[in-house]
Each structure stands twice: as structure tokens, then as C-alpha cells.
N, C-alpha and C positions, 0 to 999 in steps of 0.2 A: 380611113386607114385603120385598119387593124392591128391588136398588141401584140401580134408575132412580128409584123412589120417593121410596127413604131421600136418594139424589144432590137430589131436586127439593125436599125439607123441608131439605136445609142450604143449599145454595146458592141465590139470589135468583133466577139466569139455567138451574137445571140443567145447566151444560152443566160439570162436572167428572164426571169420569170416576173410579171404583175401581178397584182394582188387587186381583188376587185376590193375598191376601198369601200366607195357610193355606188349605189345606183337611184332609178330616180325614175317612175311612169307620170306619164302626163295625157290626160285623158283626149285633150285638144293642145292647143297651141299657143295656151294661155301662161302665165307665170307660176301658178301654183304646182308644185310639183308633189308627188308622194310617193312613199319608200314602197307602196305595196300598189297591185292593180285595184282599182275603186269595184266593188260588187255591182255597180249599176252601168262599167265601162265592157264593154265584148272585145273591141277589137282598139288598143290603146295607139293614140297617134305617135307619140314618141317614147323610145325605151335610153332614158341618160346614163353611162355608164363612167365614173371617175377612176382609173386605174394610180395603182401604186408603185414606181417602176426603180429601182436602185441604178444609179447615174455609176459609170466611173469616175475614179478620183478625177481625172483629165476631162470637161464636160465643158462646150462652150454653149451659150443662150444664144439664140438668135433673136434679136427684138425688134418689128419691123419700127421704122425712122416715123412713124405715125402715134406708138406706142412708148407707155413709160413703164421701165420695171422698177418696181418698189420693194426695198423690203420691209418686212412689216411683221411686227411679233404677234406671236398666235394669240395672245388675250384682248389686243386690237381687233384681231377678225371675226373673233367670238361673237354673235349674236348682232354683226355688223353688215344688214344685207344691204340697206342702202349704202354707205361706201365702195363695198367689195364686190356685191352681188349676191345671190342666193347660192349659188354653188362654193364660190372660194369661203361665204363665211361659215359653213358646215365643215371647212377641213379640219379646224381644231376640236369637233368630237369624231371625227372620222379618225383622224391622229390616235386618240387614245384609247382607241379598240384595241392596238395594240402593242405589244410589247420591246422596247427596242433595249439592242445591248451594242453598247459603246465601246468596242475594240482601239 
């Protein structure tokens, strides 16, 4: 699915835009992941990409009945791969790449 897609299933008007937060090559299919193509990889097996997408006020989660959602303060998830995973625990430096203002 794609972020024009995913943008036109959360928002009413589609017109919010993502923000590529992460991305992420992996040269096979292994766990390690890295922010750049490796010089000894030609043709990378997977390209991960973590978007940034503004919810409206009005926003319901779908969580399937297999699944728990947690919430969890970002200095928990800091440097916490085993808990979280490797992807969720990089969102708290992805977070502070930028700048947010609180209307």
C-alpha cells in the first residue's frame, strides 16, 4: 500500500502529506538493517521505508484481537530493540529530527 493511499484512508480530504521519517536497506533478509546501500551490495533485497503521517483530531486504531497496543514513553523505547524491535526503537531519534509546534 502506498502513502498516497494510506494519506486518502486517514484523512477525509487526502491532502496531508508524509514525511519520510526512516528508511532502512537490507542487503538480504537478515535483521541488520542500514540507513545507506552497503558498497559491496548491487542490487539490495529490501528497501524499509517509515512514514510520518498527521492523524485527524477524530482517529480510530484498529488493533487486531491477536495484538496488544501499548503505550509507551519515548525514553522506554530509546535504545530498546529487544522489547520493541528494531524499527519502533529508532522512532525516538527519528522524532527529534524535527521540529514540532504545539497549537
Amino acid at each position: 500500500v502506498g502513502l498516497v493511499t494510506c494519506t486518502l484512508e486517514v484523512t477525509p480530504n487526502g491532502k496531508s502529506s508524509g514525511i519520510n521519517a526512516e528508511y532502512g536497506w537490507r542487503p538480504n533478509y537478515e535483521p541488520p538493517q542500514y540507513p545507506y546501500i552497503p558498497p559491496h551490495v548491487t542490487k539490495p533485497k529490501e528497501h524499509r521505508r517509515l512514514f510520518l503521517v498527521r492523524l485527524p483530531e477524530r482517529a480510530m486504531f484498529a488493533v487486531p484481537r491477536n495484538y496488544k497496543l501499548v503505550a509507551a514513553p519515548l525514553f522506554e523505547l530509546y535504545d530498546n530493540s529487544n522489547g520493541y524491535g528494531p524499527v519502533i526503537s529508532t522512532l525516538p531519534q527519528n522524532l527529534s529530527r524535527f521540529s514540532y509546534v504545539y497549537a
